[in-house]
C-alpha positions as CSV (number, residue, x, y, z in Angstrom):
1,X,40.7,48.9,18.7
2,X,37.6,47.3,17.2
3,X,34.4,49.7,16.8
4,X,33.1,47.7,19.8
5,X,35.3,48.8,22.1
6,X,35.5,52.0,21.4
7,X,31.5,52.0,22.0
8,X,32.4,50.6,25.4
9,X,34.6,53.0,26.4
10,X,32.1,56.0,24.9
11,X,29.1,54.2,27.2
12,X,31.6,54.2,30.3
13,X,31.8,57.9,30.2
14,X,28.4,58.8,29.4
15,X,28.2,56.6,32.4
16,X,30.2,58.8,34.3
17,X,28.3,61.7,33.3
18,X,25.3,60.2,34.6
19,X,26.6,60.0,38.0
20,X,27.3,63.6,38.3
21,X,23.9,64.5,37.1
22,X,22.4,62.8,39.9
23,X,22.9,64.9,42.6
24,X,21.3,67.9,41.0
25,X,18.1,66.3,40.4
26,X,17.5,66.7,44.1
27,X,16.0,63.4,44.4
28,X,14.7,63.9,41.2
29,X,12.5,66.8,42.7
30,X,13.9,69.5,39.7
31,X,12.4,68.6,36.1
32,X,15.2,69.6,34.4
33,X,18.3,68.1,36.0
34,X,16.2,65.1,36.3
35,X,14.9,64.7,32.4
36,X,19.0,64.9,31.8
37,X,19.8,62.6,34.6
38,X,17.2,59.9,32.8
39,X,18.7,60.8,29.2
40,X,22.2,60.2,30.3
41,X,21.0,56.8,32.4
42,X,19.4,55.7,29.0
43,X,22.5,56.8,26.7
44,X,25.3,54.6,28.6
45,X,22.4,51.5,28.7
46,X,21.9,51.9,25.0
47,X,25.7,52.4,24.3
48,X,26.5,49.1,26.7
49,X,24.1,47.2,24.9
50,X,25.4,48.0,21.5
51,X,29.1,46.7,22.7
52,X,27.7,43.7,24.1
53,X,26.6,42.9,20.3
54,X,30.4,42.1,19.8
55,X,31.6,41.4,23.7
56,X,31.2,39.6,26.2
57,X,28.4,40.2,28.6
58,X,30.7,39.4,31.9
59,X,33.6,41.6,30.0
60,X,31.7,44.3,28.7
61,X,29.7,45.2,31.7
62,X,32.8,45.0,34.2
63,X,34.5,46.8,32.5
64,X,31.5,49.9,31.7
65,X,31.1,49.8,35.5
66,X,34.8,50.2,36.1
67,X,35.0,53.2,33.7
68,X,32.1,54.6,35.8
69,X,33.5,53.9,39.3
70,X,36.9,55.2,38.3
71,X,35.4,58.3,36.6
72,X,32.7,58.9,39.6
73,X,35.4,59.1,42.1
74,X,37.9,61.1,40.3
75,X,35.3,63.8,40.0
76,X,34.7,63.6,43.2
77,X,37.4,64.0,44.7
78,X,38.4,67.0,41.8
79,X,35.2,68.7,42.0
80,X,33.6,67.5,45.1
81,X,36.8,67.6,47.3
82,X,36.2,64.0,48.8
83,X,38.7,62.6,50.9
84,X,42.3,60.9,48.7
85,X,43.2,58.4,50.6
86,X,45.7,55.0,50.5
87,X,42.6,53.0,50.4
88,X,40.4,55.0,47.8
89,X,43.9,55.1,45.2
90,X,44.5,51.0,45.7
91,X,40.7,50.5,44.7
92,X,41.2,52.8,41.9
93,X,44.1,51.4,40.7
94,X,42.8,47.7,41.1
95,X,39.9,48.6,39.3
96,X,41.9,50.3,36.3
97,X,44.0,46.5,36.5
98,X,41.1,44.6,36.0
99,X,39.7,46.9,33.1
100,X,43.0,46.4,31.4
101,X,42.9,42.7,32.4
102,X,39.4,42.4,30.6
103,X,41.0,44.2,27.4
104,X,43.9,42.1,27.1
105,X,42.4,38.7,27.9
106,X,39.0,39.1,27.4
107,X,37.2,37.5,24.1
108,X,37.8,40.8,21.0
């Protein structure tokens, strides 16, 4: 896996970090949840726009925002409790496909 890649992947879960740390910012009313909330936000940016050095804009960025979406609601339905569903697990698992889709056929 080329160095690109793996800064891809690293950016998709800083990514998913930066969802979590949303929340606690209370609308970004709290100083400190919200300065890490912005650091994180800035962290998977920078990492995204190192990889797309080497990617594919259209490649990397679909699949940084499927690493988030996957990562987002996995933690919340482990830490959060939201709802499992039929629907929710197809949309995950279409969304793992076309990350894999991206790897495989996508431009190295």
């Amino acid at each position: 896996m080329s160095g690109a890649w793996i800064t891809l992947i690293v950016a998709g879960l800083v990514e998913i970090a930066w969802s979590q740390s949303i929340k606690p910012t209370e609308s970004f009313t709290r100083p400190g949840p919200s300065l890490v909330c912005v650091a994180l936000g800035v962290t998977s940016v920078y990492l995204l726009s190192r990889a797309m050095r080497d990617l594919p804009v259209g490649t990397a960025y679909a699949v940084f925002t499927g690493i988030g979406s996957v990562g987002a609601v996995t933690l919340g339905v482990v830490l959060h409790n939201d709802p499992v569903t039929v629907g929710r697990l197809l949309a995950v698992a279409l969304i793992l496909a076309g990350i894999l889709a991206a790897r495989l056929f996508g431009a190295s």
